[in-house]
mmCIF file as gemmi writes it, N, C-alpha and C atoms, coordinates in Angstrom:
data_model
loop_
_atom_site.group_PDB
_atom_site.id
_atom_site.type_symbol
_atom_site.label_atom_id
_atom_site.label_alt_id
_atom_site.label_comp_id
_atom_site.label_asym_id
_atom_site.label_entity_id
_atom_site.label_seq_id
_atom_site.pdbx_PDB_ins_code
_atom_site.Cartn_x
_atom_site.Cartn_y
_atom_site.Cartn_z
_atom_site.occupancy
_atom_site.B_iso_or_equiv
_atom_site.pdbx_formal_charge
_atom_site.auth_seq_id
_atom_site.auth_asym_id
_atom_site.pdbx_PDB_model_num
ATOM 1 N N . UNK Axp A 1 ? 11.545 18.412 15.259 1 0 ? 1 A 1
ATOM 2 C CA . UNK Axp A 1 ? 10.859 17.144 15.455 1 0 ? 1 A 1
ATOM 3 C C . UNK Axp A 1 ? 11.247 16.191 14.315 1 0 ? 1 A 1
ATOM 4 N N . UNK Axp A 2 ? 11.347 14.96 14.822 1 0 ? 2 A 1
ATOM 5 C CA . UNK Axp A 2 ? 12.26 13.854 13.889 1 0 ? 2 A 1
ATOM 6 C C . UNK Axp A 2 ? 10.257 13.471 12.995 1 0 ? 2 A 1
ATOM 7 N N . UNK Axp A 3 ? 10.472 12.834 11.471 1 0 ? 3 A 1
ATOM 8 C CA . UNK Axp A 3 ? 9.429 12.366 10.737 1 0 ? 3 A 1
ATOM 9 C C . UNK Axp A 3 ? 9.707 11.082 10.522 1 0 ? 3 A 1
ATOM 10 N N . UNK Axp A 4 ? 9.003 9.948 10.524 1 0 ? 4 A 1
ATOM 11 C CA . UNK Axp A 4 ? 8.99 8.821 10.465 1 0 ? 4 A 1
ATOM 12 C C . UNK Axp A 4 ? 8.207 8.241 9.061 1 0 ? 4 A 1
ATOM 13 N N . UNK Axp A 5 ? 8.713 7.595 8.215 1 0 ? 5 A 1
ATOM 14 C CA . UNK Axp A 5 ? 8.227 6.854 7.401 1 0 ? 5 A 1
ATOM 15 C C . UNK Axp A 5 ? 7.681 5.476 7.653 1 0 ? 5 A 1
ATOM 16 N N . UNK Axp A 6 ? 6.574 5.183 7.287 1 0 ? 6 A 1
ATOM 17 C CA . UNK Axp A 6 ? 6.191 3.672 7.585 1 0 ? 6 A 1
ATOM 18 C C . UNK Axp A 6 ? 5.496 3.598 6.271 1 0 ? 6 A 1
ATOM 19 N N . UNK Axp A 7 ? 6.466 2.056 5.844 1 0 ? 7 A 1
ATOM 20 C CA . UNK Axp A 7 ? 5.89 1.775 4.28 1 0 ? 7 A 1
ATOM 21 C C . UNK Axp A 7 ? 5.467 0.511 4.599 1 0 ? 7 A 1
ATOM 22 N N . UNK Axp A 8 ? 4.157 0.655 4.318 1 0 ? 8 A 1
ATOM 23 C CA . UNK Axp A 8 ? 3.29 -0.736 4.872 1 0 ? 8 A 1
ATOM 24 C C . UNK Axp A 8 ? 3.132 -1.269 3.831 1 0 ? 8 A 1
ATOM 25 N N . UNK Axp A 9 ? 3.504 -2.765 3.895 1 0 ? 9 A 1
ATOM 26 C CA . UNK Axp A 9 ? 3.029 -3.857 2.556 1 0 ? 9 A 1
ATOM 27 C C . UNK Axp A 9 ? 2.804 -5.091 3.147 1 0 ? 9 A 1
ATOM 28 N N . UNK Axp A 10 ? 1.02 -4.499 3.208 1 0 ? 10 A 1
ATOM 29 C CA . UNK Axp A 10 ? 0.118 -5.291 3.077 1 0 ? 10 A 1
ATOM 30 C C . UNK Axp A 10 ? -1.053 -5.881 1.697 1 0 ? 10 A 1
ATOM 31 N N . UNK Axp A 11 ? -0.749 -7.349 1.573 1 0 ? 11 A 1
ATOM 32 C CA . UNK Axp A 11 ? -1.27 -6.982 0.073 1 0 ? 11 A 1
ATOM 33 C C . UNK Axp A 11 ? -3.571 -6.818 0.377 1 0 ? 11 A 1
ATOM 34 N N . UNK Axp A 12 ? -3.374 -6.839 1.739 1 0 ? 12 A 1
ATOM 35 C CA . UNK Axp A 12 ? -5.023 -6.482 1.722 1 0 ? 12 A 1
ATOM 36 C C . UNK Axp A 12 ? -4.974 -6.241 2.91 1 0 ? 12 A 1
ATOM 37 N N . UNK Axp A 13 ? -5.183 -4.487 3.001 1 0 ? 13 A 1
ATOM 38 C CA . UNK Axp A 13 ? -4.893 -3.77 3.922 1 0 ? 13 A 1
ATOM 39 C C . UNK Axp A 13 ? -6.283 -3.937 4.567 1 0 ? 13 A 1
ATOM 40 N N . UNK Axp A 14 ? -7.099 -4.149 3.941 1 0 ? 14 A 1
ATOM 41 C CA . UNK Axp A 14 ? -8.654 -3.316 4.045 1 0 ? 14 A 1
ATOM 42 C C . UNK Axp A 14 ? -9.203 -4.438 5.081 1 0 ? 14 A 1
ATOM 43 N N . UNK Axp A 15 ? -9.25 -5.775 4.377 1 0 ? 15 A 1
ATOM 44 C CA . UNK Axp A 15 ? -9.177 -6.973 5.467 1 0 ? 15 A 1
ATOM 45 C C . UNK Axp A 15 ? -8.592 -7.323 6.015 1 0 ? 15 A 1
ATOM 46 N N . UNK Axp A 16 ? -6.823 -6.914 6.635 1 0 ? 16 A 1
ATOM 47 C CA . UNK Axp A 16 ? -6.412 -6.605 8.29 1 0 ? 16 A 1
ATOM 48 C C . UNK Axp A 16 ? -7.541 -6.477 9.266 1 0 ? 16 A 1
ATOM 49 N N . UNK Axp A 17 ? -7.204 -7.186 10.623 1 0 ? 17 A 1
ATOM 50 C CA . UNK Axp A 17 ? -7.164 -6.617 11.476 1 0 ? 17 A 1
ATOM 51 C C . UNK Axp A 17 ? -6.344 -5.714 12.023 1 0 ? 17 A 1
ATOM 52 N N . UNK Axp A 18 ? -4.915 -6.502 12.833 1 0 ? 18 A 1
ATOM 53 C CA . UNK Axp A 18 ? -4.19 -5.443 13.41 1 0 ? 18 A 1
ATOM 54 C C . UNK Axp A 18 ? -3.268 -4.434 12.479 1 0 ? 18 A 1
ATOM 55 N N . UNK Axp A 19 ? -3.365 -4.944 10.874 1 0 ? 19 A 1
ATOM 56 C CA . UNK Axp A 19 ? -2.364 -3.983 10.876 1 0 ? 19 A 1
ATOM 57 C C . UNK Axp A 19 ? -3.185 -2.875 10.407 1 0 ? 19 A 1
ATOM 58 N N . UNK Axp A 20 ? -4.519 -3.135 10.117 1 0 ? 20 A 1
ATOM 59 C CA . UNK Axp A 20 ? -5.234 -1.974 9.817 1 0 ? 20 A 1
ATOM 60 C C . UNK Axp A 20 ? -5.682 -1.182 10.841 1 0 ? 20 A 1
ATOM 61 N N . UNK Axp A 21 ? -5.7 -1.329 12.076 1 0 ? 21 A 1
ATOM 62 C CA . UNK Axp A 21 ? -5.857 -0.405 13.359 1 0 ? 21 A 1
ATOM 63 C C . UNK Axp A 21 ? -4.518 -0.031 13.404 1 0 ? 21 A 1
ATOM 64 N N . UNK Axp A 22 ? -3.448 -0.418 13.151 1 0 ? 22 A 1
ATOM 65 C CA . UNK Axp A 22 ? -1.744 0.318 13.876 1 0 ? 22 A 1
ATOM 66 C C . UNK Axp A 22 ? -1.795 1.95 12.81 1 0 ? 22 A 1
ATOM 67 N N . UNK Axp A 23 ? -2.24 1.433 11.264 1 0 ? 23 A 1
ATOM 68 C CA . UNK Axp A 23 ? -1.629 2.104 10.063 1 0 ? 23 A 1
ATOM 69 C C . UNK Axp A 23 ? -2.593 3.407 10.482 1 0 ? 23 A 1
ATOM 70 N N . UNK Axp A 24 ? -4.383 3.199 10.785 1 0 ? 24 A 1
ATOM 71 C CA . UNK Axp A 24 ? -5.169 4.21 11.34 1 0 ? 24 A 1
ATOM 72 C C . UNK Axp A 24 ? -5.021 4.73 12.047 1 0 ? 24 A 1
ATOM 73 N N . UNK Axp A 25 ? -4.726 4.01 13.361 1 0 ? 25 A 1
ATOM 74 C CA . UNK Axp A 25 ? -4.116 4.899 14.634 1 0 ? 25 A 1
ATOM 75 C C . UNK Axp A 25 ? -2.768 5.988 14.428 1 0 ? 25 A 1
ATOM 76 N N . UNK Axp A 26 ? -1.782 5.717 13.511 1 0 ? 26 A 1
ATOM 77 C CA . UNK Axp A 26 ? -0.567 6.562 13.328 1 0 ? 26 A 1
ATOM 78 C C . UNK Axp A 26 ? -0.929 7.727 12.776 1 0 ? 26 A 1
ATOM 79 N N . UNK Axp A 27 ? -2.635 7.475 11.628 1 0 ? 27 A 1
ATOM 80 C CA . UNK Axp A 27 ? -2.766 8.402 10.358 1 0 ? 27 A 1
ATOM 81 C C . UNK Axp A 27 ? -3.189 9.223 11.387 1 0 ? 27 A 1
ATOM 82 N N . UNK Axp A 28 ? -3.36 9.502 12.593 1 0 ? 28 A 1
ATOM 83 C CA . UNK Axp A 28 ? -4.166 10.621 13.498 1 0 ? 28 A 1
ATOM 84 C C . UNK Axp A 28 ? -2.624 11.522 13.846 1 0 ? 28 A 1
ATOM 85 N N . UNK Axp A 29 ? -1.687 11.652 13.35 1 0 ? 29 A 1
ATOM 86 C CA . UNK Axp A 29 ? -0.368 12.183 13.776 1 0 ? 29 A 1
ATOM 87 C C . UNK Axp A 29 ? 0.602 12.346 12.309 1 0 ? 29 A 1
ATOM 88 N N . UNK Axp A 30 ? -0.313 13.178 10.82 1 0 ? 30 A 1
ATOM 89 C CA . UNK Axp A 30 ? 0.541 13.068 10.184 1 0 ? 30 A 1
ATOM 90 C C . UNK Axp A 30 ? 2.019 13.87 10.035 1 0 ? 30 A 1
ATOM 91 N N . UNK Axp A 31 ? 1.697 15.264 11.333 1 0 ? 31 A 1
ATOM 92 C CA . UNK Axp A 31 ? 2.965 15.363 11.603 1 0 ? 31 A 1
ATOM 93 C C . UNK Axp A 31 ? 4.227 15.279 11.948 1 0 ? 31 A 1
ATOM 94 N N . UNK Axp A 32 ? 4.176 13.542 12.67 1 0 ? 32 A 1
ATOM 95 C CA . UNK Axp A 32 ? 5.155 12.563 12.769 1 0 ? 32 A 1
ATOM 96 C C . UNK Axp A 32 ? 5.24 11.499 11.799 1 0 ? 32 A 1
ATOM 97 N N . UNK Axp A 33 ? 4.452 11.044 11.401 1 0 ? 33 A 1
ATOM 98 C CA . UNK Axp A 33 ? 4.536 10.128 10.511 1 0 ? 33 A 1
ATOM 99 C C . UNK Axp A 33 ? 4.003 10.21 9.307 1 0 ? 33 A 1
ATOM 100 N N . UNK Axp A 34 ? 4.587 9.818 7.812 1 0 ? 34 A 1
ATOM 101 C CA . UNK Axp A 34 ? 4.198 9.586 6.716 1 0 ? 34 A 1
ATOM 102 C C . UNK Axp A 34 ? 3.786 8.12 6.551 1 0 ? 34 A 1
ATOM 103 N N . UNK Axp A 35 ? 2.41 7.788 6.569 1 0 ? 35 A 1
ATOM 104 C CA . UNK Axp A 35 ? 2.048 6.557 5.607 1 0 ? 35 A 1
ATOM 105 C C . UNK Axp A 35 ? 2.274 5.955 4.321 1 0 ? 35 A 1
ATOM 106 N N . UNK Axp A 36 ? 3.055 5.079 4.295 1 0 ? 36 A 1
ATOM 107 C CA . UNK Axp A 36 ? 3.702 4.824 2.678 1 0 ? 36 A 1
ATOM 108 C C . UNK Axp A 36 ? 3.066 3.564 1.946 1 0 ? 36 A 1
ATOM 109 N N . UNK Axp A 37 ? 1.491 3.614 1.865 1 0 ? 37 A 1
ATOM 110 C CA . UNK Axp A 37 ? 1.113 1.664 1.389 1 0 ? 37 A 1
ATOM 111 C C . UNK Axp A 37 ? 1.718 1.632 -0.125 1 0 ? 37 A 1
ATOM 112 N N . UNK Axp A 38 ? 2.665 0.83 -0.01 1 0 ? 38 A 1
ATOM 113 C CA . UNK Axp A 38 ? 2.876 0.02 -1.557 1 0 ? 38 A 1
ATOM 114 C C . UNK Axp A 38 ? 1.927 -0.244 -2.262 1 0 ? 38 A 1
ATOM 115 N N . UNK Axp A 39 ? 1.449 -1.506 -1.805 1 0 ? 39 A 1
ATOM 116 C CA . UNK Axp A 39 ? 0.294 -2.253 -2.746 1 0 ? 39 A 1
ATOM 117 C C . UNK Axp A 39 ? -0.583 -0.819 -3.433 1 0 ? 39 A 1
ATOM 118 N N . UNK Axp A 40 ? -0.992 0.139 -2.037 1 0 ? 40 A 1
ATOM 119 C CA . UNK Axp A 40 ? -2.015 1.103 -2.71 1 0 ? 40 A 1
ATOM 120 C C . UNK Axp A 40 ? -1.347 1.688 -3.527 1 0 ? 40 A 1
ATOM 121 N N . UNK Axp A 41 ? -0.097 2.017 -3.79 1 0 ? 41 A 1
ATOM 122 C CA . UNK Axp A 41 ? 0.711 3.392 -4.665 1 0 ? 41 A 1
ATOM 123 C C . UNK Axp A 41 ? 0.61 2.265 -6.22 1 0 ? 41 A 1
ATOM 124 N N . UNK Axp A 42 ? 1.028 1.23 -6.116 1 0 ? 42 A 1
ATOM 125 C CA . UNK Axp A 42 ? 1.837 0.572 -7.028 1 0 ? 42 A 1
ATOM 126 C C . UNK Axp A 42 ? 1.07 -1.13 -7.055 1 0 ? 42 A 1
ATOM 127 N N . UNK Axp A 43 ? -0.104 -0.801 -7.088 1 0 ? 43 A 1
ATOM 128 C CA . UNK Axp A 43 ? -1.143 -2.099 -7.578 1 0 ? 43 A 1
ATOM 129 C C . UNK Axp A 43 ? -0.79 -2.602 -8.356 1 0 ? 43 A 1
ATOM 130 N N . UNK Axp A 44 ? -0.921 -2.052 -9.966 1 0 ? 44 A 1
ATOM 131 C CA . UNK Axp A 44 ? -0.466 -2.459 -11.222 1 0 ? 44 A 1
ATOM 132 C C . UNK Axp A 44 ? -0.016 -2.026 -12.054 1 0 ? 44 A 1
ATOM 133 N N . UNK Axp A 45 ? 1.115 -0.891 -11.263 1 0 ? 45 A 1
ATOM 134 C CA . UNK Axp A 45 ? 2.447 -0.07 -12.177 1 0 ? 45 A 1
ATOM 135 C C . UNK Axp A 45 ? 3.778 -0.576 -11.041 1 0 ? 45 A 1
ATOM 136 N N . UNK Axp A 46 ? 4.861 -0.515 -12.671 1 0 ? 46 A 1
ATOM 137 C CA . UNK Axp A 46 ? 6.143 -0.538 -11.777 1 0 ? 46 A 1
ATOM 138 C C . UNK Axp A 46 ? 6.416 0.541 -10.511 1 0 ? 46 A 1
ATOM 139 N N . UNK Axp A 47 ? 7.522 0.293 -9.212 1 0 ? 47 A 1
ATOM 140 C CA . UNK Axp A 47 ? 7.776 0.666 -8.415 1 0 ? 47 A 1
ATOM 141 C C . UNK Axp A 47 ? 8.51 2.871 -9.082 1 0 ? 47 A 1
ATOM 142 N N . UNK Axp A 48 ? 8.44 3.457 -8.916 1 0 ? 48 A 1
ATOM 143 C CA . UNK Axp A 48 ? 8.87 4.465 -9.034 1 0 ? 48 A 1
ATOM 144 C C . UNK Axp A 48 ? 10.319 4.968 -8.274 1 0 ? 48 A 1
ATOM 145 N N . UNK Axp A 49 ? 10.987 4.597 -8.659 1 0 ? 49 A 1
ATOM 146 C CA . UNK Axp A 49 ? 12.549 4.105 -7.649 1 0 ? 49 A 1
ATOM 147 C C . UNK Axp A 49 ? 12.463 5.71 -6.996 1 0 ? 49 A 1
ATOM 148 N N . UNK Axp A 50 ? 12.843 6.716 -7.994 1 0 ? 50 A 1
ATOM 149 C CA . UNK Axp A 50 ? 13.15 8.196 -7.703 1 0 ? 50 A 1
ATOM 150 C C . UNK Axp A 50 ? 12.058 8.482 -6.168 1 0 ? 50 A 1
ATOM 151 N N . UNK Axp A 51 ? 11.363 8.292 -6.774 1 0 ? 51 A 1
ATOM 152 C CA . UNK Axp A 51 ? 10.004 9.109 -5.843 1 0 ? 51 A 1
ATOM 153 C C . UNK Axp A 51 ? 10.291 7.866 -4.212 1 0 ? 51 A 1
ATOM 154 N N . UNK Axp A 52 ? 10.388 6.815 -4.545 1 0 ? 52 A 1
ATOM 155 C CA . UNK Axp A 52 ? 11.108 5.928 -2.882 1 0 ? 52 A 1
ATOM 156 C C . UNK Axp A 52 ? 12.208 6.727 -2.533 1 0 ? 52 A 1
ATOM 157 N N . UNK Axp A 53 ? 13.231 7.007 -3.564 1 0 ? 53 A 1
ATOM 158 C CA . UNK Axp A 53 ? 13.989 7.397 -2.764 1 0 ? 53 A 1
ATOM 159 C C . UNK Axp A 53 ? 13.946 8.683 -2.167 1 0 ? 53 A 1
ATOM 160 N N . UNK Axp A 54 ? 13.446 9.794 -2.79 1 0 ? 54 A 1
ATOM 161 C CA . UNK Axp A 54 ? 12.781 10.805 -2.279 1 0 ? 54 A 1
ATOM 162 C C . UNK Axp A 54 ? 12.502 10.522 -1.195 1 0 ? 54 A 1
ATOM 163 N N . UNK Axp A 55 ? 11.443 10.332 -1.235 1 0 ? 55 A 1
ATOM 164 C CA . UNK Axp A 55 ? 10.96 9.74 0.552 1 0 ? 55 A 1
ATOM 165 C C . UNK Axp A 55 ? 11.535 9.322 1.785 1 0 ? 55 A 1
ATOM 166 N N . UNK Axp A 56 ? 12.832 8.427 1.329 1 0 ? 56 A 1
ATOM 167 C CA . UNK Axp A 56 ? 13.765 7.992 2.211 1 0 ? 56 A 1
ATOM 168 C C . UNK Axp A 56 ? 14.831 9.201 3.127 1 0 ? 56 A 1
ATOM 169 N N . UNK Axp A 57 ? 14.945 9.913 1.673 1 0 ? 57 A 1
ATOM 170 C CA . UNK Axp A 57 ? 16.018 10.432 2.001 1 0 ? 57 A 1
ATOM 171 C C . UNK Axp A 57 ? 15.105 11.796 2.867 1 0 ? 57 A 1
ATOM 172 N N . UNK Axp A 58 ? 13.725 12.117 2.696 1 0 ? 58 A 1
ATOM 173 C CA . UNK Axp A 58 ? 12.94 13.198 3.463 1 0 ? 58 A 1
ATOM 174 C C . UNK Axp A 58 ? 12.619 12.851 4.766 1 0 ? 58 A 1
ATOM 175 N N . UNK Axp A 59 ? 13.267 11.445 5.151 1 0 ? 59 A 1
ATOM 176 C CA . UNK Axp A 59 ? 12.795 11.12 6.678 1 0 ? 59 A 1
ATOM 177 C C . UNK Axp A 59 ? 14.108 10.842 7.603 1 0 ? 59 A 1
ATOM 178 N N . UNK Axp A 60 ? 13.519 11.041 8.787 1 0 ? 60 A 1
ATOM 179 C CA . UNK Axp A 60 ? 14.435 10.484 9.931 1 0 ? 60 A 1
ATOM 180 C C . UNK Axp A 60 ? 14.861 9.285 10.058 1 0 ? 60 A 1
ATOM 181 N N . UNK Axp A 61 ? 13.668 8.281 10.206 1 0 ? 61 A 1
ATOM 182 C CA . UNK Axp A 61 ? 13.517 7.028 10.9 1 0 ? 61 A 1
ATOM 183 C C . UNK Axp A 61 ? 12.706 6.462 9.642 1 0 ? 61 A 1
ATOM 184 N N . UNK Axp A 62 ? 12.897 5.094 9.213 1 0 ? 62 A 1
ATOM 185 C CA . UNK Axp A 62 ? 11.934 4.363 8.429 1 0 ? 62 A 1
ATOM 186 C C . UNK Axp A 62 ? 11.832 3.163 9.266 1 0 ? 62 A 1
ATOM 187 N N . UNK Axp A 63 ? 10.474 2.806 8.95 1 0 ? 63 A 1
ATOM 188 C CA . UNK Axp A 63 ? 9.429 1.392 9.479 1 0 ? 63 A 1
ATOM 189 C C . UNK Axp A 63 ? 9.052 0.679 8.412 1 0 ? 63 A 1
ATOM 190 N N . UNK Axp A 64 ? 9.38 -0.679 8.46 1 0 ? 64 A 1
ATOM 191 C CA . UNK Axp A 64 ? 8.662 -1.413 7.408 1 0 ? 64 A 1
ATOM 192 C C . UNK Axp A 64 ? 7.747 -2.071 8.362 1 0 ? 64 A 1
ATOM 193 N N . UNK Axp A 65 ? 6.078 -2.058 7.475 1 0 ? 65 A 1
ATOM 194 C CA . UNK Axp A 65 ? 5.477 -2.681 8.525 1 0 ? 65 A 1
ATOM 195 C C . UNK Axp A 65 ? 4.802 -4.075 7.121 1 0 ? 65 A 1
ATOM 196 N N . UNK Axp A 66 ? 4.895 -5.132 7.898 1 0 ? 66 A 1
ATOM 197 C CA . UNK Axp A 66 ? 4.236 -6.256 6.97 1 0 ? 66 A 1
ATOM 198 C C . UNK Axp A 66 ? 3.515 -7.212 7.415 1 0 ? 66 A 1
ATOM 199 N N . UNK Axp A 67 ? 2.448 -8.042 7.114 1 0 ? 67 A 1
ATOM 200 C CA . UNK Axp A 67 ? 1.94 -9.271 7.95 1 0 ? 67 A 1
ATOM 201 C C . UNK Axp A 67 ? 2.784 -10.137 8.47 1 0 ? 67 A 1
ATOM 202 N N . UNK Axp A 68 ? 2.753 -10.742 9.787 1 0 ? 68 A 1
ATOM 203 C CA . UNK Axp A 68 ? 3.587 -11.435 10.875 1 0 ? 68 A 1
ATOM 204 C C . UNK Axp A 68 ? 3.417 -12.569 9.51 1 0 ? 68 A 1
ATOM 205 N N . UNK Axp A 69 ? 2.712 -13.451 9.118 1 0 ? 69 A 1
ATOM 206 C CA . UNK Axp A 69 ? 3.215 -14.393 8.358 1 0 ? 69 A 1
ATOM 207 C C . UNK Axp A 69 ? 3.858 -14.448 7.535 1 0 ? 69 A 1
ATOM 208 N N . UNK Axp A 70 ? 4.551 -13.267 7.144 1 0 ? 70 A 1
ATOM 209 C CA . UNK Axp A 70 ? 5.712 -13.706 5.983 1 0 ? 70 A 1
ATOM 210 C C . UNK Axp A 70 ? 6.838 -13.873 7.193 1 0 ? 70 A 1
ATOM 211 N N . UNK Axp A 71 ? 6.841 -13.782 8.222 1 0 ? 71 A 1
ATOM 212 C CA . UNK Axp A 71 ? 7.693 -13.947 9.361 1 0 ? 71 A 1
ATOM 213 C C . UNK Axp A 71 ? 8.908 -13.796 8.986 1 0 ? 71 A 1
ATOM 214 N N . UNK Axp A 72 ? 9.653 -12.83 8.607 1 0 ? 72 A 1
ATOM 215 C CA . UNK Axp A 72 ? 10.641 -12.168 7.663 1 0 ? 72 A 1
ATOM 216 C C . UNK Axp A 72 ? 10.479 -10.751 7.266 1 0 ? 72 A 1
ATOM 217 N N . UNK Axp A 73 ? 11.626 -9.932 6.915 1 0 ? 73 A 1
ATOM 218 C CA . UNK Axp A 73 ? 11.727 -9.14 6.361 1 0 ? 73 A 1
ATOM 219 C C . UNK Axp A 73 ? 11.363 -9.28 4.706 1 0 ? 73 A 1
ATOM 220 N N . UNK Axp A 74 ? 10.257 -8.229 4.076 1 0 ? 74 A 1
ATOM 221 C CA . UNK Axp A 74 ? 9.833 -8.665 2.657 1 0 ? 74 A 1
ATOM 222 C C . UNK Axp A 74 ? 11.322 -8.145 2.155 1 0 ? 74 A 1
């Protein structure tokens, strides 16, 4: 079975609507998918490059998921 990464950066997950029902609904299947929130890992420390890439390289498929208004890739 293929594992999917989804690294969600939302900078306020909690007050989402939709993206806080997509990120809940996936967490019911963590044997397909890993939840990756930025903001939550890395509030107010630098990014941990090693440990991203870890992650990358432990998955099949990666998802970036972000609010439709940055209407762009972050």
């Amino acid at each position: 079975m293929t594992k999917t990464l989804i690294i969600v950066t939302h900078p306020d997950l909690s007050a989402s609507v939709a993206n806080k029902q997509w990120v809940e609904a996936l967490g019911l299947y963590p044997e397909r998918f890993t939840l990756h929130d930025l903001y939550g890992q890395y509030a107010a420390a630098p990014i941990d490059v090693a440990r991203e890439q870890a992650l990358v390289e432990e998955h099949d498929k990666i998802i970036f998921q972000f609010p439709f208004y940055w209407f762009n890739c972050p």
